[in-house]
TIRO-978752 format. One record per residue (C-alpha): residue number from 0; residue in three letters; x, y, z. Coordinates in nm, 2 decimals, m for minus. Layout:
% TIRO-978752
i:NUM&aa:ALA&c1:X&c2:Y&c3:Z $
...
***
This chain:
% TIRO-978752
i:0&aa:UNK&c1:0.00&c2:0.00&c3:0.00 $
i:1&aa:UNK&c1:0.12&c2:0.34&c3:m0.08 $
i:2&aa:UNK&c1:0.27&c2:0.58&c3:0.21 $
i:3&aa:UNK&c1:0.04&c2:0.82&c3:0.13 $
i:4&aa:UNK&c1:m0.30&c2:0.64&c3:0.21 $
i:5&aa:UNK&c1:m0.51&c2:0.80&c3:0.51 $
i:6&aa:UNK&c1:m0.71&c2:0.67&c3:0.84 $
i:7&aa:UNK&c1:m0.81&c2:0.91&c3:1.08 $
i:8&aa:UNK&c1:m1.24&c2:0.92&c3:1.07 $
i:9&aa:UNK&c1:m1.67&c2:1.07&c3:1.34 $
i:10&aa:UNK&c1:m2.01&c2:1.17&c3:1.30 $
i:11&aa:UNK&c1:m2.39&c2:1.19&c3:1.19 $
i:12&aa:UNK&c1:m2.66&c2:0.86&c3:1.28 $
i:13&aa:UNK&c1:m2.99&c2:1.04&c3:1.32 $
i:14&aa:UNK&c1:m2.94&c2:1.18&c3:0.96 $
i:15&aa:UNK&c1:m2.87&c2:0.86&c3:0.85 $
i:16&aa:UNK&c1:m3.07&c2:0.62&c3:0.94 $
i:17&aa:UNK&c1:m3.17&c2:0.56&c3:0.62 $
i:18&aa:UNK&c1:m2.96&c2:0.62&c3:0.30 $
i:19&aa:UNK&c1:m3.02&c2:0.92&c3:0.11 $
i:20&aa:UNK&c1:m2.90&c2:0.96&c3:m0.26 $
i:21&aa:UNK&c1:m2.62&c2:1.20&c3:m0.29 $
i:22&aa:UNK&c1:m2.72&c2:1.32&c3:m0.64 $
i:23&aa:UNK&c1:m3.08&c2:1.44&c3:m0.49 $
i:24&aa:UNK&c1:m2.90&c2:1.64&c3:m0.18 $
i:25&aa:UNK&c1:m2.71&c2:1.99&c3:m0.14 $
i:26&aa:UNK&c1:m2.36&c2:1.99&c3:m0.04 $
i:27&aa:UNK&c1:m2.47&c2:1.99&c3:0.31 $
i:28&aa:UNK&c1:m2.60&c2:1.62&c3:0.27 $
i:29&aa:UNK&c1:m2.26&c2:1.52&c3:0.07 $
i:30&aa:UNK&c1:m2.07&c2:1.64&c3:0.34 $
i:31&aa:UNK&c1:m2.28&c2:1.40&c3:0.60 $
i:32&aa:UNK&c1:m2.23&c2:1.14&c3:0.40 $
i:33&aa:UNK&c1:m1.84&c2:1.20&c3:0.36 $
i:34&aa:UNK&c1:m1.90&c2:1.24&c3:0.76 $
i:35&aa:UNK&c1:m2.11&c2:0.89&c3:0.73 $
i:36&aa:UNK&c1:m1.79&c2:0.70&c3:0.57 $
i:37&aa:UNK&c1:m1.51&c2:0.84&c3:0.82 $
i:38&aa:UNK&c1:m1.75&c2:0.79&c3:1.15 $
i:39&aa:UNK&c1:m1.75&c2:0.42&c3:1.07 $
i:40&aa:UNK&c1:m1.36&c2:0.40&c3:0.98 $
i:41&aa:UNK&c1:m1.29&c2:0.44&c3:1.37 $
i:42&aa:UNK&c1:m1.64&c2:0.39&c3:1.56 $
i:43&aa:UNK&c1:m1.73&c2:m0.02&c3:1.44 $
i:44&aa:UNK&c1:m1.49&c2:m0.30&c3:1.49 $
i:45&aa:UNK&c1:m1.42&c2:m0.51&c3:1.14 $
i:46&aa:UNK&c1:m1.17&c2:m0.76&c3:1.01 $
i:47&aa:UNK&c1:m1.10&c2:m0.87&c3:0.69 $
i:48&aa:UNK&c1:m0.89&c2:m0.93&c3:0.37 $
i:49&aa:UNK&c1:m0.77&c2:m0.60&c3:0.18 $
i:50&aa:UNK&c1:m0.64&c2:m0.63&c3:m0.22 $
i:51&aa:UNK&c1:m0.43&c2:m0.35&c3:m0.35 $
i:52&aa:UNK&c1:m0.40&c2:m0.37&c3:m0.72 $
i:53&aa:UNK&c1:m0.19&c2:m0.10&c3:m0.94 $
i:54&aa:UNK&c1:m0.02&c2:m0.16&c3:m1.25 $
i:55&aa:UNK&c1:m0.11&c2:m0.56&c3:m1.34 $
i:56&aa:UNK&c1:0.00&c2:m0.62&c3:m0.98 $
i:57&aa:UNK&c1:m0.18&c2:m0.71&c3:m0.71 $
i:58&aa:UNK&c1:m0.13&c2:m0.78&c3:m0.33 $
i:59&aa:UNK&c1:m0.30&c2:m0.88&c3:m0.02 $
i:60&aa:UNK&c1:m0.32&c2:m0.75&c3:0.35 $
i:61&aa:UNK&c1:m0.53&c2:m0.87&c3:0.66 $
i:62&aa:UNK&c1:m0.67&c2:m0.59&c3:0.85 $
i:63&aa:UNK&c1:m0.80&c2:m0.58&c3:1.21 $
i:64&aa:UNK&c1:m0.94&c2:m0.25&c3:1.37 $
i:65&aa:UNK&c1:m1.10&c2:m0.25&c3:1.72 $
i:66&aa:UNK&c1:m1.24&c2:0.04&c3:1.89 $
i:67&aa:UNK&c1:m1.23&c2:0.02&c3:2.25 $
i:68&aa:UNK&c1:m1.38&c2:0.33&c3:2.46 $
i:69&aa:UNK&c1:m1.13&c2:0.60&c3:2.38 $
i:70&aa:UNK&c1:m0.88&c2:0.34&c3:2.23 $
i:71&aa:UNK&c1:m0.78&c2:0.25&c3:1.89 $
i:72&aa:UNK&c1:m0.59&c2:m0.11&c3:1.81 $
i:73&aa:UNK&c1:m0.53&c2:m0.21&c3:1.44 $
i:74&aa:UNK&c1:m0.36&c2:m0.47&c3:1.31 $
i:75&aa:UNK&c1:m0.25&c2:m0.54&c3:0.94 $
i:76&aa:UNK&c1:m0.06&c2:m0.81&c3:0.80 $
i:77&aa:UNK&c1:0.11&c2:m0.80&c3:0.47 $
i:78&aa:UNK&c1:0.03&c2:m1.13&c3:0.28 $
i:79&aa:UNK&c1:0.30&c2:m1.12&c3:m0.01 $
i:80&aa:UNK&c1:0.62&c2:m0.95&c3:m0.08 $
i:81&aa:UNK&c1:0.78&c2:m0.89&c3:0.28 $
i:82&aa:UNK&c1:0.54&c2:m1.00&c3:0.48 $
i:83&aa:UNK&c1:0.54&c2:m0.68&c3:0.67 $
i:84&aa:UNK&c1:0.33&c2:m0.64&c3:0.98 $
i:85&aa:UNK&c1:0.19&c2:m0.35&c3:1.14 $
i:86&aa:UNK&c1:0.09&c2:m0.31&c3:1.51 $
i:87&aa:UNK&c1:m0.10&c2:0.02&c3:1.63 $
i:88&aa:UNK&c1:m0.23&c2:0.15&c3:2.05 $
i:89&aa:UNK&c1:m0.35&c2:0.48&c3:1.92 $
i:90&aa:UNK&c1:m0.02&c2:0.64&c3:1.86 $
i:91&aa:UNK&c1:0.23&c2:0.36&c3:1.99 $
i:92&aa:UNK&c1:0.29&c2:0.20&c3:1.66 $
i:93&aa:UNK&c1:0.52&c2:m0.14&c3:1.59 $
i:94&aa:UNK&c1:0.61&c2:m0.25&c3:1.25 $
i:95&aa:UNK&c1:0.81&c2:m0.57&c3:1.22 $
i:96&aa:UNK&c1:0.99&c2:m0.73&c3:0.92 $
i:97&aa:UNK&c1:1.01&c2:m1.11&c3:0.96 $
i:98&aa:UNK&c1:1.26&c2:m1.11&c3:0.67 $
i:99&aa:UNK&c1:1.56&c2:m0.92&c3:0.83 $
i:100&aa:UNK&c1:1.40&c2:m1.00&c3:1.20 $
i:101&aa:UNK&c1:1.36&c2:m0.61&c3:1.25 $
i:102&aa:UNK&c1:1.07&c2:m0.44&c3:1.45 $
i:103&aa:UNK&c1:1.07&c2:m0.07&c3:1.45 $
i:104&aa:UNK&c1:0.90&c2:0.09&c3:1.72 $
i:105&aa:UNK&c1:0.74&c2:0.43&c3:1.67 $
i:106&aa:UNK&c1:0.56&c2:0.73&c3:1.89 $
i:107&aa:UNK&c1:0.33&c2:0.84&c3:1.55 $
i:108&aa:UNK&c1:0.18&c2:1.20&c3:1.63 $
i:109&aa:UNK&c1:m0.17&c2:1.18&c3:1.51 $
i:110&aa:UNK&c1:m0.15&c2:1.32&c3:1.10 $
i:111&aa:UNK&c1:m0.42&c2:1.22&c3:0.84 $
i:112&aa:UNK&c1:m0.18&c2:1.06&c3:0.62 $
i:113&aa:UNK&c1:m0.02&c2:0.75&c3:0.88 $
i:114&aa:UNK&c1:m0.26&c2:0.51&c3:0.94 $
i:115&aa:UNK&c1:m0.25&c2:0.12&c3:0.88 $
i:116&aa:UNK&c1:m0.57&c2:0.14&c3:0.75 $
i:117&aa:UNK&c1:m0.63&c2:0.35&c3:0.47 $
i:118&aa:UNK&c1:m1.03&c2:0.34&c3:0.44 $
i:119&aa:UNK&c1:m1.11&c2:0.74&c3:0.53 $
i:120&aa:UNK&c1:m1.26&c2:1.06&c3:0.32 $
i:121&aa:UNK&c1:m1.27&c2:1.35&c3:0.55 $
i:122&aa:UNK&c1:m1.55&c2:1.57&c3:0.51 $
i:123&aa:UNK&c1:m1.40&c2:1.86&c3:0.40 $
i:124&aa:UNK&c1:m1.37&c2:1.68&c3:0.07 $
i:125&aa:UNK&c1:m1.63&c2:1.84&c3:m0.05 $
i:126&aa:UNK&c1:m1.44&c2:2.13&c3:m0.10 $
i:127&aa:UNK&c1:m1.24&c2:2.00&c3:m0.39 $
i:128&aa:UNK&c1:m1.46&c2:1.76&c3:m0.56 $
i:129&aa:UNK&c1:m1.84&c2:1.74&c3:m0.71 $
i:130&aa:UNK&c1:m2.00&c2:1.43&c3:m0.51 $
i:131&aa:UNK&c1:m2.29&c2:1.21&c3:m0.71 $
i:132&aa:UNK&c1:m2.43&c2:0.91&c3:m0.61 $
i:133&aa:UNK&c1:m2.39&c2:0.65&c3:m0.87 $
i:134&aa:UNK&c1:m2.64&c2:0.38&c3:m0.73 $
i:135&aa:UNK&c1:m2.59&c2:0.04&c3:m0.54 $
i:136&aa:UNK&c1:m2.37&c2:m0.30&c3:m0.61 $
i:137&aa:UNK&c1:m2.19&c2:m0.56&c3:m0.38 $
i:138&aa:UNK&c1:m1.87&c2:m0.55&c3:m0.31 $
i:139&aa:UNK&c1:m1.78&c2:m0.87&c3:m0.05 $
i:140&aa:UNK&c1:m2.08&c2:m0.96&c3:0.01 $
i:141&aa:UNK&c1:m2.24&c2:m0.69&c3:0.13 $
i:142&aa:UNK&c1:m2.47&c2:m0.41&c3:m0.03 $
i:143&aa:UNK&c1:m2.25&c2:m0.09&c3:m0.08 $
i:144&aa:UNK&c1:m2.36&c2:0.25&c3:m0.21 $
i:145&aa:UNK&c1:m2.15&c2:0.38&c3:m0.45 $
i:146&aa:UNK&c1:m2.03&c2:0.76&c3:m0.46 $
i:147&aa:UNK&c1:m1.82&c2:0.93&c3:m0.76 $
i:148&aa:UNK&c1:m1.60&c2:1.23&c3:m0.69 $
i:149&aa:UNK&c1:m1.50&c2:1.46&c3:m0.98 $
i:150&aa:UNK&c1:m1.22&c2:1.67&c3:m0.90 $
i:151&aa:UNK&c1:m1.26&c2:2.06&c3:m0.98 $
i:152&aa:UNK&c1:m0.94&c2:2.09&c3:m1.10 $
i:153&aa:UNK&c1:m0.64&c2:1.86&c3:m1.29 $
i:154&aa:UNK&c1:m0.44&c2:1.91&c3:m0.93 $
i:155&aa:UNK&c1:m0.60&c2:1.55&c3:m0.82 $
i:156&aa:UNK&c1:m0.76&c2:1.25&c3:m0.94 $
i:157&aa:UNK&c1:m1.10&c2:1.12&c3:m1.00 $
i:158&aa:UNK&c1:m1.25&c2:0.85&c3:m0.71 $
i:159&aa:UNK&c1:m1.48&c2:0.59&c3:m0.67 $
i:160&aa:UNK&c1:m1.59&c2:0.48&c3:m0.35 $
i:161&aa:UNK&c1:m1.80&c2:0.23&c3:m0.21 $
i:162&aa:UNK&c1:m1.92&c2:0.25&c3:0.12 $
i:163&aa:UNK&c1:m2.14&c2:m0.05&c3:0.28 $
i:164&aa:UNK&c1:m2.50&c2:0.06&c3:0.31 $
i:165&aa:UNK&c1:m2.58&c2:m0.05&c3:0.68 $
i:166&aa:UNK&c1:m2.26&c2:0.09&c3:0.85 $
i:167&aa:UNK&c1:m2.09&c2:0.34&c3:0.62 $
i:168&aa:UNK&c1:m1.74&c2:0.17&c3:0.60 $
i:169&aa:UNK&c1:m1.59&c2:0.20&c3:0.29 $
i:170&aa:UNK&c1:m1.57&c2:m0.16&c3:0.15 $
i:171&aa:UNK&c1:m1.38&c2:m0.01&c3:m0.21 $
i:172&aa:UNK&c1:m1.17&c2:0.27&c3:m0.35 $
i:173&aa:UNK&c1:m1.10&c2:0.31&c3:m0.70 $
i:174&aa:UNK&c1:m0.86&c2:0.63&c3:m0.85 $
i:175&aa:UNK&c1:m0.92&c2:0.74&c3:m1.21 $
i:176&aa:UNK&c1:m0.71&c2:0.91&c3:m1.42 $
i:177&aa:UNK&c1:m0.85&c2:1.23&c3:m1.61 $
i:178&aa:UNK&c1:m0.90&c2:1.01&c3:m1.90 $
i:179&aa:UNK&c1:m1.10&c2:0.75&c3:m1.73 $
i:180&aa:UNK&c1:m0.84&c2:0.51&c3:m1.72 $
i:181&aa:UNK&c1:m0.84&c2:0.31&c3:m1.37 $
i:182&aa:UNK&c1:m0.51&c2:0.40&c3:m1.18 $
i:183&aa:UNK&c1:m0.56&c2:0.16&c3:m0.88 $
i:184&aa:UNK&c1:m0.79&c2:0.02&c3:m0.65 $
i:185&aa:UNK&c1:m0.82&c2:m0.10&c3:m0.29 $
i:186&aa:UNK&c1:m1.09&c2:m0.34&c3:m0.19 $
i:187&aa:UNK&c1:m1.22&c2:m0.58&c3:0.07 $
i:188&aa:UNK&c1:m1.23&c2:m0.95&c3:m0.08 $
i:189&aa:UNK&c1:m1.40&c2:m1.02&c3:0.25 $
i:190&aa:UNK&c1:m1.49&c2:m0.88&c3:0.54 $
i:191&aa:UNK&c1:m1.65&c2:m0.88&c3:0.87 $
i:192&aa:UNK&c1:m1.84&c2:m0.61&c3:1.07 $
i:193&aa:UNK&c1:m1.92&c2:m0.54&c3:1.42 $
i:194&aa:UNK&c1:m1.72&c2:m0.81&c3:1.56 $
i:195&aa:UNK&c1:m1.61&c2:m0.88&c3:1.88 $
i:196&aa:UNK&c1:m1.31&c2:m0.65&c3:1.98 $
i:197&aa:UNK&c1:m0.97&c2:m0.86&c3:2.05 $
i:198&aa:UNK&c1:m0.74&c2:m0.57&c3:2.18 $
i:199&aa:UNK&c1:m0.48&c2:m0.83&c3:2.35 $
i:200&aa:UNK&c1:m0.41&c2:m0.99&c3:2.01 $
i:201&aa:UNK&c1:m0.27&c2:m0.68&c3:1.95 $
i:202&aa:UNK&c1:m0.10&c2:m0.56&c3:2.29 $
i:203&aa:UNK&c1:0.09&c2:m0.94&c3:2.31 $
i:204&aa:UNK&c1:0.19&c2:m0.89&c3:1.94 $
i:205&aa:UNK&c1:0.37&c2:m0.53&c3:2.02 $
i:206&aa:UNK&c1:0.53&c2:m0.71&c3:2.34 $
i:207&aa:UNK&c1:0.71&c2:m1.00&c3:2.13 $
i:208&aa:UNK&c1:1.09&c2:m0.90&c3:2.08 $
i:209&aa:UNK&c1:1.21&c2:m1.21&c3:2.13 $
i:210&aa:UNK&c1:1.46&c2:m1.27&c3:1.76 $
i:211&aa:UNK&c1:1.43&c2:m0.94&c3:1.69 $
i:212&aa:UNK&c1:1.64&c2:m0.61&c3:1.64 $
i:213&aa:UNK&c1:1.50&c2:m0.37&c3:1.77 $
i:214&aa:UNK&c1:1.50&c2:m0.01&c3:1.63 $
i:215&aa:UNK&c1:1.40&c2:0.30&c3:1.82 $
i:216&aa:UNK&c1:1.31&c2:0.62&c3:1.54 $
i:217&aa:UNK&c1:1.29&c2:0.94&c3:1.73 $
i:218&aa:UNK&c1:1.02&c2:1.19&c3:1.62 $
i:219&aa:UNK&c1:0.94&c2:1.57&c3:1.68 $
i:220&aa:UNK&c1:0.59&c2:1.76&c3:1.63 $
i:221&aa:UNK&c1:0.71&c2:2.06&c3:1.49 $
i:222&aa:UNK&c1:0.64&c2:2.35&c3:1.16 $
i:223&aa:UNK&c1:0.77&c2:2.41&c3:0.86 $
i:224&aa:UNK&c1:0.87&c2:2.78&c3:0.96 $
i:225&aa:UNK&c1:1.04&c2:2.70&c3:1.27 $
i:226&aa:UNK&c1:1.31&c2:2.45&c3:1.09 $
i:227&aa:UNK&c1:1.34&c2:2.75&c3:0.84 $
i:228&aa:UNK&c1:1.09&c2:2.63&c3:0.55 $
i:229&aa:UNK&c1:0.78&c2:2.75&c3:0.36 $
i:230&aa:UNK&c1:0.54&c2:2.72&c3:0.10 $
i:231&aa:UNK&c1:0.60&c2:2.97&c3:m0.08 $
i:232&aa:UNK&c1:0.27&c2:2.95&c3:m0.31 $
i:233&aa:UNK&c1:0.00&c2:2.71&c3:m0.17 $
i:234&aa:UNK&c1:m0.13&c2:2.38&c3:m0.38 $
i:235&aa:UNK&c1:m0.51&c2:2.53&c3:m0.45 $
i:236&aa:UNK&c1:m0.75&c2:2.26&c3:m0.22 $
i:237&aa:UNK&c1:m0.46&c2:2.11&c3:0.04 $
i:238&aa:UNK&c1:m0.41&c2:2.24&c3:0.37 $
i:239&aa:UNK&c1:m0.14&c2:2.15&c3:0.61 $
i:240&aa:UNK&c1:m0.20&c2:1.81&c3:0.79 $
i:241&aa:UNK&c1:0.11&c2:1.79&c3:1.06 $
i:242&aa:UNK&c1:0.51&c2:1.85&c3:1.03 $
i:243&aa:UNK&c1:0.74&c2:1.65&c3:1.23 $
i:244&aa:UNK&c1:1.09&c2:1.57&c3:1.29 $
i:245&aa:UNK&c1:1.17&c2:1.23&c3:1.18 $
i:246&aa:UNK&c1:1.54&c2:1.09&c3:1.33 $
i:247&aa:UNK&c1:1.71&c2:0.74&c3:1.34 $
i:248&aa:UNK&c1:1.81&c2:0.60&c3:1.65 $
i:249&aa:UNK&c1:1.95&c2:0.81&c3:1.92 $
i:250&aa:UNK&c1:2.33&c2:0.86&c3:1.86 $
i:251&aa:UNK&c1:2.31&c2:0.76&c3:1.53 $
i:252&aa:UNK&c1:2.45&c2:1.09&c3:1.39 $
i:253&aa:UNK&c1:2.27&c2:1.11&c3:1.10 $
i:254&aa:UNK&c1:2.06&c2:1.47&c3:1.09 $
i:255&aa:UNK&c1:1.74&c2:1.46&c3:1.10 $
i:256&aa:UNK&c1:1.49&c2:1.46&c3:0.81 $
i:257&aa:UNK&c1:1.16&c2:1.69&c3:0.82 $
i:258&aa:UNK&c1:0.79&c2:1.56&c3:0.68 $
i:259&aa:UNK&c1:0.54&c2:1.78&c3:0.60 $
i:260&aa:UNK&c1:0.16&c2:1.64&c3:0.49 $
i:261&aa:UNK&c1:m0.09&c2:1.82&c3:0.34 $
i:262&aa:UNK&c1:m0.43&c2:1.72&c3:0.28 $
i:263&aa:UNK&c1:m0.74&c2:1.78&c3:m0.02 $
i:264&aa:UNK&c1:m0.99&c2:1.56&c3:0.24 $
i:265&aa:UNK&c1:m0.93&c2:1.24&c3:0.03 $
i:266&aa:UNK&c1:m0.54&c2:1.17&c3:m0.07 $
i:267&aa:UNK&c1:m0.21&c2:1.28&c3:0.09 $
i:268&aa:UNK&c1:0.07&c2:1.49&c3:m0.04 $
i:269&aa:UNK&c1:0.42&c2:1.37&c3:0.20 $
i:270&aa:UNK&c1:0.71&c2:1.65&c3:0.15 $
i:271&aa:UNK&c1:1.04&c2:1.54&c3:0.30 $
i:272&aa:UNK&c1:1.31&c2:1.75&c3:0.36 $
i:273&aa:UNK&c1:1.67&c2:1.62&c3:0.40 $
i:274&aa:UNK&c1:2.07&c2:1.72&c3:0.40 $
i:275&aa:UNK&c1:2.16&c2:1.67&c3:0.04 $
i:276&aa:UNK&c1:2.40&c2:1.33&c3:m0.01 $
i:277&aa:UNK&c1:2.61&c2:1.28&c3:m0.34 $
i:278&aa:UNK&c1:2.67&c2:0.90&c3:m0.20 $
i:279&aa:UNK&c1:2.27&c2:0.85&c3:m0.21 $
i:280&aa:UNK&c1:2.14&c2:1.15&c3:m0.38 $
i:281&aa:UNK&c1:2.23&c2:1.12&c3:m0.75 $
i:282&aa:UNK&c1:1.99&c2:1.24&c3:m1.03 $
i:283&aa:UNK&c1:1.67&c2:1.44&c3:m1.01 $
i:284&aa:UNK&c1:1.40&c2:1.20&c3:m1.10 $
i:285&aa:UNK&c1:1.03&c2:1.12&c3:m1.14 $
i:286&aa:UNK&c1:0.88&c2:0.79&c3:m1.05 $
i:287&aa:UNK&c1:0.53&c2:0.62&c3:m1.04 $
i:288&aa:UNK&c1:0.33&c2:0.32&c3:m0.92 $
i:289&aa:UNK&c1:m0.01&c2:0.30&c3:m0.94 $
i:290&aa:UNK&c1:m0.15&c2:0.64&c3:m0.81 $
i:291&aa:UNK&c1:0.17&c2:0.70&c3:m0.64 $
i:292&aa:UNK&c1:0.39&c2:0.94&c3:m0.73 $
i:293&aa:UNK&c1:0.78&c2:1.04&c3:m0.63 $
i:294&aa:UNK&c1:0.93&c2:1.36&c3:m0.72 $
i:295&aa:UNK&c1:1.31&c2:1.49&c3:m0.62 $
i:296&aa:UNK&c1:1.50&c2:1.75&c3:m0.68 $
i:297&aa:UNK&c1:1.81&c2:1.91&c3:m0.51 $
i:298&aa:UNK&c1:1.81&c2:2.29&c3:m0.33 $
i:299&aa:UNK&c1:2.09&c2:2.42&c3:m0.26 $
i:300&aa:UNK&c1:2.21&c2:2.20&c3:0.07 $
i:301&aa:UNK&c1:1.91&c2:1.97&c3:0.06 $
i:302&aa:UNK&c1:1.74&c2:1.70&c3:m0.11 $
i:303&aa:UNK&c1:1.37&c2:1.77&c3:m0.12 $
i:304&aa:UNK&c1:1.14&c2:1.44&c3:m0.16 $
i:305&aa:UNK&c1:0.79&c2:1.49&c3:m0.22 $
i:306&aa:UNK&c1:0.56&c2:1.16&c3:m0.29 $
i:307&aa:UNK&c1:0.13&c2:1.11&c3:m0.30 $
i:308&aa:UNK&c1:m0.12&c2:1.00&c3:m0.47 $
i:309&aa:UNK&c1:m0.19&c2:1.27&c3:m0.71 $
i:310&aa:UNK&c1:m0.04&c2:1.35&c3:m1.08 $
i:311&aa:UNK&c1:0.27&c2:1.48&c3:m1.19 $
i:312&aa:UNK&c1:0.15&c2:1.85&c3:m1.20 $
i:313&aa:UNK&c1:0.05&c2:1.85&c3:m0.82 $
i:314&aa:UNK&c1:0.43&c2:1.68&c3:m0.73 $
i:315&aa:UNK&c1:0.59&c2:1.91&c3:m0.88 $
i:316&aa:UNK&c1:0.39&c2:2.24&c3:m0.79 $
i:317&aa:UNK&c1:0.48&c2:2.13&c3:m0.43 $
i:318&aa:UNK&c1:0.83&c2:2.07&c3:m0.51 $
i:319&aa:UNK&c1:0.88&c2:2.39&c3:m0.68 $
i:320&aa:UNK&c1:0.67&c2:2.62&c3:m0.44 $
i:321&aa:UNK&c1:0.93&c2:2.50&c3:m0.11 $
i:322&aa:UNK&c1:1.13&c2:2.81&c3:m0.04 $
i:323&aa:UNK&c1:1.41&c2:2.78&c3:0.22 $
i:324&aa:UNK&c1:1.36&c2:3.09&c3:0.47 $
i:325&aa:UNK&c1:1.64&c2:3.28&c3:0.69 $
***
């Protein structure tokens, strides 16, 4: 799954006890429904099989995500490739690679775009996109309500969401390019809902360091002015998620490296920020799997990284619009 994917998600039952067709409602409606879709993200318990497919390749993750009082546990397995596994306590965060017996072990402060469970639209995409409802279909199983959102501009790309009639998770994403063609999709093979919450499955899993190397990242809350950055002309429709300072282990030596993630409500924009390298930093280039795109480029003493789901043009406004500041 790509980095940029998003989970945080509350809101609105009365309103929806029963479904109401987007393409009948004003934006106020559109915006419940977007408000629908990340309520259930992080207020139901589900498990369940997740395909990824971009590019004629495909790949599979199991997924857990309890919701216990005030607590958050989640749970995702990689099932191909690396087999990478991902622990999460609300910001405690463990992910181990059984390959090179590695876990690393991670104090995440709370930004849209790091989740293990990438399944959220925030409200607030209504801003940037034209909602319709597109009618009904199943999607594992279960009857889901499908929603189309047209971006206003070529900054981001079309999506098509399903979201599960009876409980508002979204069971499918699709991302389309501006000429229709399908860029990648996410989707449940299978899945179960309102199931019975198993939060020590995940607390013994992120105790187990038995075999393992364990590495300790240290990490920062901080802004993009204070560590002598800017913006110097905002992306039209993405707002400033969260910056932090993201480090190696303590004593490691190596300096820091600064992430900044912006928002449009639906996808994720990651800008990172780093001391330039000539032994790892060699050629300016562009690069793209499925929806995700990478973008570098050198400024004067740094190496500036930006990668998300969104074209070419939107890469490389951000990359081009990051001043360094006195």
């Amino acid at each position: 799954m790509s980095p940029g994917r998003a989970c945080p998600w509350l809101l609105c039952t009365a309103l929806w006890a029963g479904f109401l067709p987007v393409a009948a409602a004003g934006e106020q409606d559109a915006r419940a429904w977007l408000a629908r879709i990340q309520a259930a993200a992080t207020g139901i318990n589900y498990q369940g099989t997740l395909v990824f497919s971009a590019g004629g390749e495909m790949s599979s993750s199991r997924v857990w995500h309890y919701r216990v009082g005030e607590d958050t546990y989640e749970r995702l397995e990689a099932q191909d490739g690396r087999q990478q596994r991902i622990y999460r306590h609300n910001d405690q965060v463990r992910t181990v690679w059984p390959q090179s017996a590695t876990a690393v072990i991670e104090k995440r402060e709370t930004l849209a775009a790091w989740s293990t469970t990438p399944l959220a639209v925030d409200p607030r995409a209504a801003d940037n996109y034209d909602i319709r409802h597109e009618g009904t279909a199943r999607v594992a199983g279960r009857e889901a309500a499908m929603l189309v959102l047209t971006p206003r501009d070529r900054l981001r790309f079309m999506q098509r969401l399903w979201a599960d009639r009876a409980t508002g998770l979204m069971l499918r994403a699709d991302v389309v390019a501006h000429d229709g063609t399908l860029v990648e999709s996410s989707a449940f093979s299978a899945v179960e809902l309102e199931v019975k919450a198993q939060p020590q499955a995940v607390l013994q899993a992120m105790r187990q360091d038995a075999g393992l190397r364990i590495v300790r990242p240290q990490q920062r809350r901080t802004t993009l002015e204070a560590e002598g950055w800017a913006l110097a002309r905002p992306v039209a429709g993405f707002g400033l998620a969260g910056c932090v300072l993201r480090g190696l282990e303590p004593g490691a030596g190596d300096a820091p490296m600064l992430q900044a993630v912006f928002s449009d409500g639906v996808t994720h924009v990651s800008v990172f920020v780093e001391r330039f390298s000539p032994e790892r930093h060699r050629s300016e280039v562009q690069a793209r799997r499925g929806a995700t795109g990478t973008a570098m480029r050198r400024l004067g003493e740094h190496w500036i990284t930006v990668v998300g789901d969104v074209p070419p043009a939107t890469l490389k406004h951000f990359s081009q619009a990051l001043e360094r500041r006195p």
